[in-house]
N, C-alpha and C positions, 0 to 999 in steps of 0.2 A: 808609695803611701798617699801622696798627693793626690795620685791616678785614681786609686781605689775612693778617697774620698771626696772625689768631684762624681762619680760616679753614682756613690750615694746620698750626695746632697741632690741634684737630677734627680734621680729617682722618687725622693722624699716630696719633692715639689711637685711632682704630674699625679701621684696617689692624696698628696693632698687637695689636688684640683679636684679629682674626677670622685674624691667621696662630698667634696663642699658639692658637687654637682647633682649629687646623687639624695644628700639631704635638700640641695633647693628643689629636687623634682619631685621628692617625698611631700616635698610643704607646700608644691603648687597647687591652685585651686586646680580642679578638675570639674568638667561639667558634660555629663552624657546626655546629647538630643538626636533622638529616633535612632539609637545604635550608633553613632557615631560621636565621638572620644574628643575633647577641647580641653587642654590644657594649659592654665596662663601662668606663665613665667618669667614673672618681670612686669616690663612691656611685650614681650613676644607670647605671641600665639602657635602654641604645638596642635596640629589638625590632624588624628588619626580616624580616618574614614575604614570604619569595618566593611571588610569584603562579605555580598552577601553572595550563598551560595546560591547556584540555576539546577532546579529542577527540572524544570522543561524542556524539552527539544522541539521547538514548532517548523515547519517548514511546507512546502509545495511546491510543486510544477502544472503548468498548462504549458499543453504544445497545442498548436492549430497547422492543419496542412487544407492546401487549395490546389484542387485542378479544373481548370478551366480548357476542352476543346469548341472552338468557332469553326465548324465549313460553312462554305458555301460554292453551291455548284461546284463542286468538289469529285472530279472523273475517279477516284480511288476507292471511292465508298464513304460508308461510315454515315453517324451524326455527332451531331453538337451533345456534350454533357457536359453537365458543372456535378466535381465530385467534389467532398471534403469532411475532413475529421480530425476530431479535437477530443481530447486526453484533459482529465484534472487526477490529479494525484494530494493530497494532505496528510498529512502526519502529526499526529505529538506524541512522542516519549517524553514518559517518567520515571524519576531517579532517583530514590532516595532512601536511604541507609540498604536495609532489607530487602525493599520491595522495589518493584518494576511493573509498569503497565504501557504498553505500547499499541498505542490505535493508528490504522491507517485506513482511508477511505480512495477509492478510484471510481470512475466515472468513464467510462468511453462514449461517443456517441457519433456516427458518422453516415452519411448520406449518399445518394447518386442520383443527379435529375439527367435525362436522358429523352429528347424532343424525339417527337413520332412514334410514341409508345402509352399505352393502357397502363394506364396509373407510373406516371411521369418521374415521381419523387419515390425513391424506395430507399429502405434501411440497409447498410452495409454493417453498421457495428453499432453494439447495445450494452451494455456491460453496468452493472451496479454490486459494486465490491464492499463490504465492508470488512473487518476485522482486527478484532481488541481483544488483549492478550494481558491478564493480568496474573504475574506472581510473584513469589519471596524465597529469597535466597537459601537454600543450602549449604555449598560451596561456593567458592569464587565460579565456577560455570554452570551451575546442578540448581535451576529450580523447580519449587513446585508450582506448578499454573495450571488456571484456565483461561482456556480462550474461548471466543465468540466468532463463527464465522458465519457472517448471511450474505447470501447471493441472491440477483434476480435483476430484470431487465426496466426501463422506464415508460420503451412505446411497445404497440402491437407489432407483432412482427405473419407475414404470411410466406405462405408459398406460392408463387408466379406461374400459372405453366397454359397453356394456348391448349386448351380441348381439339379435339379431331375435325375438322373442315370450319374451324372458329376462325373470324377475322382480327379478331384481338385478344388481348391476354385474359384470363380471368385471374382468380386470385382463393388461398381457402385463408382462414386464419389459424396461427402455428401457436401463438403464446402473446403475451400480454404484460404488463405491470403484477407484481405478484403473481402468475400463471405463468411459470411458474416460478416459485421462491423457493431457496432452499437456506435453512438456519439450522446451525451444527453447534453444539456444545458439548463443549469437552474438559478433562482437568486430568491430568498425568505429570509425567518428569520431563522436566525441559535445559535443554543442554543448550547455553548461550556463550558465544564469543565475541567480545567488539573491539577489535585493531585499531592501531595509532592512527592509519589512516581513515578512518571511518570506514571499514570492510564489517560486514556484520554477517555473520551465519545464527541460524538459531532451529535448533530440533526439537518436537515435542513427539512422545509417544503419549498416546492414551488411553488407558484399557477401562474406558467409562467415559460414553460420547453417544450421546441424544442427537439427531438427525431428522428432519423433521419437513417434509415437501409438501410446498401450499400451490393449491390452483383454487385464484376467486375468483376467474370467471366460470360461470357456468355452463356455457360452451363446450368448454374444456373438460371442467370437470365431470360433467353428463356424459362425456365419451371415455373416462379414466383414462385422461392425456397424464402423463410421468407419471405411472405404476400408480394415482390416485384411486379409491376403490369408487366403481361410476357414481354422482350424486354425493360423493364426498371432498372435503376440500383441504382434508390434509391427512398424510401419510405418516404415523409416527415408526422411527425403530429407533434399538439399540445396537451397538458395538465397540469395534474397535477403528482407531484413527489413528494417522500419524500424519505430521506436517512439519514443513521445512520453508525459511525466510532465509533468501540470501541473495545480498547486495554487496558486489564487491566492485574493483575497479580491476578491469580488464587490461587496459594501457592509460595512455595519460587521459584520453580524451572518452574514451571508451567506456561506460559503466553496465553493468548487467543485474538485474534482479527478477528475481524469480520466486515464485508463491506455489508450494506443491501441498494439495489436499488429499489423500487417502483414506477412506473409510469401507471398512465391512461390516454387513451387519451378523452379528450372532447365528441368525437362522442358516444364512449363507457363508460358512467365514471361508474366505479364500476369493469371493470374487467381490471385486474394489469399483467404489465409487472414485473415480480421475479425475479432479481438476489441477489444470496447469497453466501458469498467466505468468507468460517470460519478456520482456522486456530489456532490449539492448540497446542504450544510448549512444550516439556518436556526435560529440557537441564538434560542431563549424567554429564557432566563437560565441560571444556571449547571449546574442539572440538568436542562430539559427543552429537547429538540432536534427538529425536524421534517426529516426525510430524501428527498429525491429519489432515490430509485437508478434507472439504468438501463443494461440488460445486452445487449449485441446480438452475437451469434457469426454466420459466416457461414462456412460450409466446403464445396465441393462433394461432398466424397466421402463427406458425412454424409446423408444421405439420411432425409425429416422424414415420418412415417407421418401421412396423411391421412385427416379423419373419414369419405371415400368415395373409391376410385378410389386408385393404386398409390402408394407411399412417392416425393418427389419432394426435388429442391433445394427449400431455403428459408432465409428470415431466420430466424431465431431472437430474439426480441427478448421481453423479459422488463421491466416496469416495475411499481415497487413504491414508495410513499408512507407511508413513517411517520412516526407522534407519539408519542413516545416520553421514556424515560429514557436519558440520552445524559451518559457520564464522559468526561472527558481527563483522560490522567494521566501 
């Protein structure tokens, strides 16, 4: 009996605590500045700092790679060149309730100087990427979006080739800044996934996508270089598109992302405009990185000048290997 009522006097005492405690925190002043909660009790200060939520996902990489060869009087052959190429990549994702809009921008741009040669300095890689994807939830993985995809390069770019009993190189001009550009818009069903790890897949199909190829130089477009009609300086069509985002982690150190563009146009369906921009990371440590890039366009109405015999279709395929200085930030 004793036991029982030592029990309940205990008990009676900690419920009378915790409600006397309950009416001082009823009675304390409260004061809210810029979302964040200050309660005085007593002499003590209660400080509840509201978590605010992140929308954004900003981030970037620049890589730089450098090759430097020096001969001299050198019995082996060869000459001196300075080569090198640098990478910007930027991102922001958006997040919130519904909606999603995901921008990212790339940049390539890479050189080659090579002594004892007609026009010394020449273009290895050119690349101007952009592409913003904005839409709203259906499902947990099913939305509906459009995206925005524009391509095109920043310098003039030529072709190099030594005429028949010529002492040096000459040179024609191949394309330019806008010469050409291509901008694609599109809006269909898009199928998104993003893992614990930060692995991201993301597919859109779309059966209603504007496509759209500009040449402003006049050059260019006076000879209807990329299927432009001659004297015209942009090519409209319609069709069908499909594209695919995916960045995962390969091994620890390893990352791969890839950007794949499809488009056919109504007139023609079945034969696909191909872009393909893959990229395979291999981080050294925290500043030095090794890059796989590989780059493959395919367009029939681009027509690829051959080192004999008339301009025809082709692959375009472009593969480049750097060791480099490589930031994320």
């Amino acid at each position: 009996m004793r036991k029982r009522f030592s029990i309940f006097f205990v008990f009676f005492i900690c419920s009378f605590g915790f409600l006397t405690a309950q009416d001082r925190l009823q009675l304390a002043d409260t004061l809210l500045i810029d979302g964040d909660t200050i309660i005085m009790l007593g002499d003590s200060i209660i400080f509840k700092q509201q978590v605010k939520p992140v929308y954004w996902e900003k981030g970037g990489n620049f890589n730089l790679s450098i090759q430097q060869v020096s001969l001299s009087n050198w019995n082996a052959g060869g000459s001196s060149n300075l080569a090198w190429n640098t990478a910007l990549t930027l991102f922001g994702n958006y997040k919130k309730d519904a909606i999603i809009w995901d921008t990212k921008l790339n940049i390539n741009a890479g050189f080659n100087r090579q002594s004892g040669r007609n026009y010394p300095t020449r273009k290895t890689n050119d690349n101007f990427i952009f592409l913003s994807k904005y839409g709203r939830e259906l499902t947990e993985s099913w939305f509906l979006s459009t995206q925005l995809d524009a391509r095109t390069q920043l310098l003039e770019g030529y072709r190099y080739f030594r005429p028949a009993g010529a002492e040096q190189d000459s040179r024609s001009k191949l394309s330019d800044f806008l010469a050409p550009a291509y901008i694609q818009s599109s809006t269909g069903l898009n199928y998104r996934r993003e893992f614990k790890n930060k692995d991201r897949i993301s597919l859109i199909a779309s059966p209603f996508t504007g496509r759209f190829t500009i040449v402003m130089d006049d050059s260019l477009s006076n000879a209807g270089a990329f299927g432009v009609v001659p004297g015209e300086t942009v090519r409209p069509e319609a069709g069908l598109s499909f594209g695919s985002t995916t960045d995962i982690q390969l091994y620890e150190n390893i990352r791969w992302r890839a950007d794949l563009n499809l488009f056919t146009n109504f007139e023609r369906l079945g034969n696909f405009v191909v872009n393909l921009n893959s990229v395979v990371s291999m981080r050294v440590n925290k500043f030095i990185t090794t890059r796989i890039e590989t780059i493959l366009i395919y367009d029939e109405k681009v027509l690829i000048q051959q080192e004999s015999g008339p301009p025809k279709q082709a692959i375009q395929l472009q593969n480049m290997f750097n060791f480099g200085i490589g930031l994320d930030f």
